[in-house]
C-alpha positions in Angstrom: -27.6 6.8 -32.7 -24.8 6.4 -30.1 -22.9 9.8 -29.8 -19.4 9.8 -28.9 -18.4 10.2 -24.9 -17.6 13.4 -24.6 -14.3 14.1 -22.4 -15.9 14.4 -18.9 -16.9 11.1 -18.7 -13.1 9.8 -18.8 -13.1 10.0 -15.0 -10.8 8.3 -12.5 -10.0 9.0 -8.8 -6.4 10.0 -8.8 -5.0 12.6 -11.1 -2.2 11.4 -13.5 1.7 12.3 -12.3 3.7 15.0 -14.4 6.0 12.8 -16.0 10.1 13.6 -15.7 13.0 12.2 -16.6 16.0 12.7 -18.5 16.6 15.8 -20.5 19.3 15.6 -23.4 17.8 19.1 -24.6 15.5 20.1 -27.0 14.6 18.9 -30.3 13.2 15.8 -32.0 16.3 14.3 -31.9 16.1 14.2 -28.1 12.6 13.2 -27.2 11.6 10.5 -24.7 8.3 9.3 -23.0 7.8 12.4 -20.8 7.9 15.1 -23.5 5.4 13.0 -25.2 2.7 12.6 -22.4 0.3 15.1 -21.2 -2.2 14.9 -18.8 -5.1 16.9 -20.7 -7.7 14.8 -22.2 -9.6 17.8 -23.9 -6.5 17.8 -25.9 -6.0 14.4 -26.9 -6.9 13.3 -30.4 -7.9 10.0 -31.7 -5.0 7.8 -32.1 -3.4 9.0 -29.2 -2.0 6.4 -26.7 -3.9 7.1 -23.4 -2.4 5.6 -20.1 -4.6 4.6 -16.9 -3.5 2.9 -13.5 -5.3 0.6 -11.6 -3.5 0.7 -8.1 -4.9 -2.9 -6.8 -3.7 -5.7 -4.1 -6.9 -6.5 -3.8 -6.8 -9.5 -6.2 -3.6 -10.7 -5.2 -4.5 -10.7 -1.5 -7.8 -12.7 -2.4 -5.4 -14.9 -4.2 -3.0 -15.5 -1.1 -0.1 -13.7 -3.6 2.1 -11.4 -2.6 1.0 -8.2 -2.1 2.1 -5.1 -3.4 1.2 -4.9 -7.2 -0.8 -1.2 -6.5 2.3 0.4 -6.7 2.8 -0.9 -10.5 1.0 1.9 -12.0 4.0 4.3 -11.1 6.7 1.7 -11.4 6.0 1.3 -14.8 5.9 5.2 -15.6 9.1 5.9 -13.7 10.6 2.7 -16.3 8.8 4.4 -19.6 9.9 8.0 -18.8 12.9 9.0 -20.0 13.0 6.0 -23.1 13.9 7.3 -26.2 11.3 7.9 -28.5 12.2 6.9 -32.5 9.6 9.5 -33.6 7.8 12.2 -32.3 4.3 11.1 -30.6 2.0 12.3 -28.1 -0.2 10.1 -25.6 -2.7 11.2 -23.0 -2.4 9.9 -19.2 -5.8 9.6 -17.9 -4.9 9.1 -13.8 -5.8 6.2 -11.6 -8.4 4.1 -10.7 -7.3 3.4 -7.2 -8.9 0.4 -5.4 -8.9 0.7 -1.5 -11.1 0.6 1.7 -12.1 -2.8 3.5 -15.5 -2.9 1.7 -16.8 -6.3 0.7 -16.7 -5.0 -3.5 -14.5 -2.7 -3.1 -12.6 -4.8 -6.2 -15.6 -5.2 -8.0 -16.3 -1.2 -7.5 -12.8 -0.4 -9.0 -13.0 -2.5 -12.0 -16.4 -0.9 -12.7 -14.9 2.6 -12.5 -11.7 1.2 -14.5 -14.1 -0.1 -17.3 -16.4 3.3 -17.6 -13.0 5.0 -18.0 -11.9 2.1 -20.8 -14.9 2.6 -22.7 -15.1 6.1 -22.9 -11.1 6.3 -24.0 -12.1 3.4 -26.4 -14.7 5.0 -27.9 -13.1 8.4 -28.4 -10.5 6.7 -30.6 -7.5 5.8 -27.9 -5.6 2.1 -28.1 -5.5 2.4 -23.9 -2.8 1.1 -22.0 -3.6 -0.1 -17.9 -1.0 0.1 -15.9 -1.4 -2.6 -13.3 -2.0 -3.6 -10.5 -2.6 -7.6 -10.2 -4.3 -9.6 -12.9 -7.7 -8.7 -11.6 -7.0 -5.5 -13.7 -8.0 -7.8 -17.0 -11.7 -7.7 -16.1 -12.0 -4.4 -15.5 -10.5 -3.8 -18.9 -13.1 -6.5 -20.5 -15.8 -4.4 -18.9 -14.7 -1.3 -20.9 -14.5 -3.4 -24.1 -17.9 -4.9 -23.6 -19.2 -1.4 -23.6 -17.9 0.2 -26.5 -19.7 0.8 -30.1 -17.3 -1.8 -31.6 -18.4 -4.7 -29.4 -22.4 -3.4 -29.1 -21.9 -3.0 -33.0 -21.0 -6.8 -33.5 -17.1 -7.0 -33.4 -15.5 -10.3 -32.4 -13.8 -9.6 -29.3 -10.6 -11.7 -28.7 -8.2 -11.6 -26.2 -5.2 -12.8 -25.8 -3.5 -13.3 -21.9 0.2 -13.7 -22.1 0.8 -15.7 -19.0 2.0 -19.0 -16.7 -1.8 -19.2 -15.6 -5.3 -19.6 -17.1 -6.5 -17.1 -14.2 -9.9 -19.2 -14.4 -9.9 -20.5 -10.8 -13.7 -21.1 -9.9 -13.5 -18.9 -6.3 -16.5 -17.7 -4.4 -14.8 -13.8 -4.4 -13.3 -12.7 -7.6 -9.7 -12.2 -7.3 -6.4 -12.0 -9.1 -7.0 -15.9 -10.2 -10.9 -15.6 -11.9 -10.5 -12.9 -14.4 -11.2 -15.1 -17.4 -13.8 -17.2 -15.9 -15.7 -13.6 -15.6 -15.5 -12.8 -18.8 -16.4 -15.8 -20.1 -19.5 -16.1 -17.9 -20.5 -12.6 -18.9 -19.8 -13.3 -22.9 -22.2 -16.3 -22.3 -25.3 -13.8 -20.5 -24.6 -12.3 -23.5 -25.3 -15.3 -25.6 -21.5 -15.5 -27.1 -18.4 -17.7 -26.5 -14.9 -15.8 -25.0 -12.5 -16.9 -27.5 -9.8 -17.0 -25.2 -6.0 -17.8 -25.8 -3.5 -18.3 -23.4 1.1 -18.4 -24.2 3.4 -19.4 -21.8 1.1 -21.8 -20.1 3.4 -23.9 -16.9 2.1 -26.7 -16.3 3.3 -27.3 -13.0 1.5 -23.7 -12.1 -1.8 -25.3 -13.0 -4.4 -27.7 -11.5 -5.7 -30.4 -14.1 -9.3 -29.1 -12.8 -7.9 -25.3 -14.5 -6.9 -27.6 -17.4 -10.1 -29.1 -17.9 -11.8 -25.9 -17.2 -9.7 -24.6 -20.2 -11.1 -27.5 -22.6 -14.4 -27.0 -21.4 -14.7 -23.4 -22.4 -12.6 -23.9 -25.8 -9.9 -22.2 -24.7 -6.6 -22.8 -26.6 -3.2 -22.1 -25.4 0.7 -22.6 -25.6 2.7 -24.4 -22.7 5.7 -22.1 -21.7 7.9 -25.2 -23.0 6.9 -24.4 -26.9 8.0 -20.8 -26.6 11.8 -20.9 -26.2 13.7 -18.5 -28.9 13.8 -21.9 -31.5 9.9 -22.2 -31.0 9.4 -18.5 -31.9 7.9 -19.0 -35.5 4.9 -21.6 -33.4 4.3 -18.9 -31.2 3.6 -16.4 -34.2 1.7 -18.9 -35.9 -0.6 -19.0 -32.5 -0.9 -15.5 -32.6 -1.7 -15.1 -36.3 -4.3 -17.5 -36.2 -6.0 -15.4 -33.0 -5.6 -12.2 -34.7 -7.5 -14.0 -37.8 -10.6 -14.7 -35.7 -11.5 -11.6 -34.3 -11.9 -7.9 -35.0 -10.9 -6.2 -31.5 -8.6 -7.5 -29.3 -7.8 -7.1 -25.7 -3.9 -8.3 -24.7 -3.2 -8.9 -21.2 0.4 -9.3 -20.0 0.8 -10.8 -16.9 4.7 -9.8 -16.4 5.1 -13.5 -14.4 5.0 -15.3 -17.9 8.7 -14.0 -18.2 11.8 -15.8 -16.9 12.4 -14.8 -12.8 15.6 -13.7 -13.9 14.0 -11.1 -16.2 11.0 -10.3 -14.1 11.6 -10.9 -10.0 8.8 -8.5 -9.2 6.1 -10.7 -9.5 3.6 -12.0 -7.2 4.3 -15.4 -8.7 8.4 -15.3 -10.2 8.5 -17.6 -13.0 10.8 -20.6 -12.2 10.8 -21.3 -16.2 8.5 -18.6 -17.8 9.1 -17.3 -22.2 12.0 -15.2 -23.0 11.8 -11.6 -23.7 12.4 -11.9 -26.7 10.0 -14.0 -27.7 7.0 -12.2 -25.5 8.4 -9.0 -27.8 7.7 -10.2 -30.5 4.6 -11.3 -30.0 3.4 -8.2 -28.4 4.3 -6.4 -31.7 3.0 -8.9 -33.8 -0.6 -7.7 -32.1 0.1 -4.0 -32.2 1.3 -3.9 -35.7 -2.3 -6.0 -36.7 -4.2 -2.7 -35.6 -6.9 -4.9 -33.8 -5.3 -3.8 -30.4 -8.1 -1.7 -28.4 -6.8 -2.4 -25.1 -3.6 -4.2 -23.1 -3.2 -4.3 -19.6 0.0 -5.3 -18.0 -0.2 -6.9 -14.6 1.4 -7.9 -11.4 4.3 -5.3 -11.2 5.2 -5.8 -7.7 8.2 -3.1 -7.2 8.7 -4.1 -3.3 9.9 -7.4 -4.7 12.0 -6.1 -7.8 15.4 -6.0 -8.2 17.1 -3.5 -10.0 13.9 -2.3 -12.1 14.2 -5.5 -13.6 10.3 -6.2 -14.2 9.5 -2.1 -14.4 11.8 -2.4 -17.3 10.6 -4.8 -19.1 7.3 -4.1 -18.4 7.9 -0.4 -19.7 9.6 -2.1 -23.2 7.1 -3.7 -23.6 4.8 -0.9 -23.9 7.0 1.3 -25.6 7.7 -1.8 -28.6 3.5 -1.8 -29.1 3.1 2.1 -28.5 5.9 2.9 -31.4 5.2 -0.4 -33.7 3.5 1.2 -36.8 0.2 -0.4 -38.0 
């Protein structure tokens, strides 16, 4: 019989920040994000949102992006703090996995220690949220998921990238650009397919070899171009047919599938990218399913933001899935 992790094994290397922000007084009436988050997991109960950074370049410098996505993490904390909450709620901040040294794995050491902390939130009960970090932050999340009772137990794993790229570049080093080509390869030593889904594909942001990789590995996905506000009922459809076919699901939120306008801070700014509104709505669509075990949102790059723009909407986006009732 598998017991339950018990809370010392939720363990990452930099203590979470007490959160602080605006103060209207007291009273439920008044609450935001950082009267609802404590750092304490021996008080955390099942249910509970739990929060966990992954401060990482690492990716995105193996990539040739832009570096700067390990300060996301706080970014997006600083943007969730003082959002008004419709309800009182409480959510546990677990700290940081911090990758950093000049080590050869020192990415591949990180996302192990980011999946042990995953899979012991998971199993205690917690939908986790990563703060990222660049997109290399998806497969440490997959290596949490893969360890948990639901997937050992026989749940169908899906997931779900909301994105411009299919992140399955075929690199020597793992980076920013391979995520999904892990997982898949790990799903198939464990003698599965990845059901894999990708909206707000660019084209012009992928090679016809990442295409054909795509088809190869029955990946479906949704170009960018059918996901404008008119297109928003085919993008549900996608997503109600993914949510059909599996029993957990992992969402990963690359912030560059939004518009540059709406999300600057990117390693890769979106020259056409899916409006807000429409990503919204989707990410509700899979919190309100109750499927949602994990979602990682990636490539916050505040050194290249403008006016909080992508910390923002990175933070509503959390806060939509985090409030949307199941």
């Amino acid at each position: 019989m598998n017991s339950v992790p018990s809370v010392q094994e939720v363990r990452t290397d930099v203590p979470a920040p007490v959160w602080a922000g605006r103060d209207d007084g007291p009273g439920a009436e008044n609450l935001r994000w950082h009267h609802a988050v404590h750092l304490d997991p021996g008080r955390a109960a099942p249910g509970e949102i739990a929060f966990v950074g992954f401060r990482s370049d690492e990716g995105v410098r193996r990539n040739k992006g832009r570096p700067g996505a390990a300060a996301g993490p706080a970014a997006l904390r600083g943007a969730l703090a003082s959002m008004a909450l419709p309800e009182p709620l409480r959510a546990l901040d677990a700290g940081d996995v911090e990758v950093a040294g000049d080590g050869d794995d020192v990415l591949e050491a990180g996302q192990e220690r980011l999946g042990r902390a995953v899979a012991a939130l998971v199993d205690r009960g917690h939908p986790v949220m990563v703060l990222g970090g660049g997109h290399e932050v998806a497969y440490g999340s997959y290596l949490g998921l893969a360890r948990t009772r639901a997937l050992r137990g026989g749940g169908r794993l899906g997931v779900l990238n909301l994105d411009a790229h299919f992140d399955l570049r075929d690199d020597v080093r793992p980076s920013s650009g391979t995520p999904f080509l892990q997982m898949a390869r790990s799903e198939e030593r464990r003698g599965r397919s990845l059901d894999y889904r990708v909206l707000g594909i660019s084209q012009p942001s992928n090679t016809q070899r990442l295409f054909s990789t795509a088809s190869r590995l029955g990946v479906r996905w949704l170009a960018d171009t059918d996901c404008g506000p008119s297109d928003v009922e085919r993008a549900l459809a996608f997503v109600d047919d993914f949510l059909a076919s599996c029993d957990v699901v992992h969402l990963s939120v690359d912030l560059d599938v939004l518009p540059a306008a709406v999300a600057p801070g990117v390693s890769a700014p979106a020259a056409y990218g899916v409006p807000m509104e429409v990503v919204e709505r989707v990410c509700v669509r899979v919190a309100a399913s109750g499927k949602l075990a994990v979602c990682d949102i990636a490539e916050l790059n505040p050194e290249f933001d403008v006016d909080q723009r992508t910390a923002r909407a990175g933070a509503r986006l959390i806060h939509r899935m985090a409030t949307t009732r199941t």
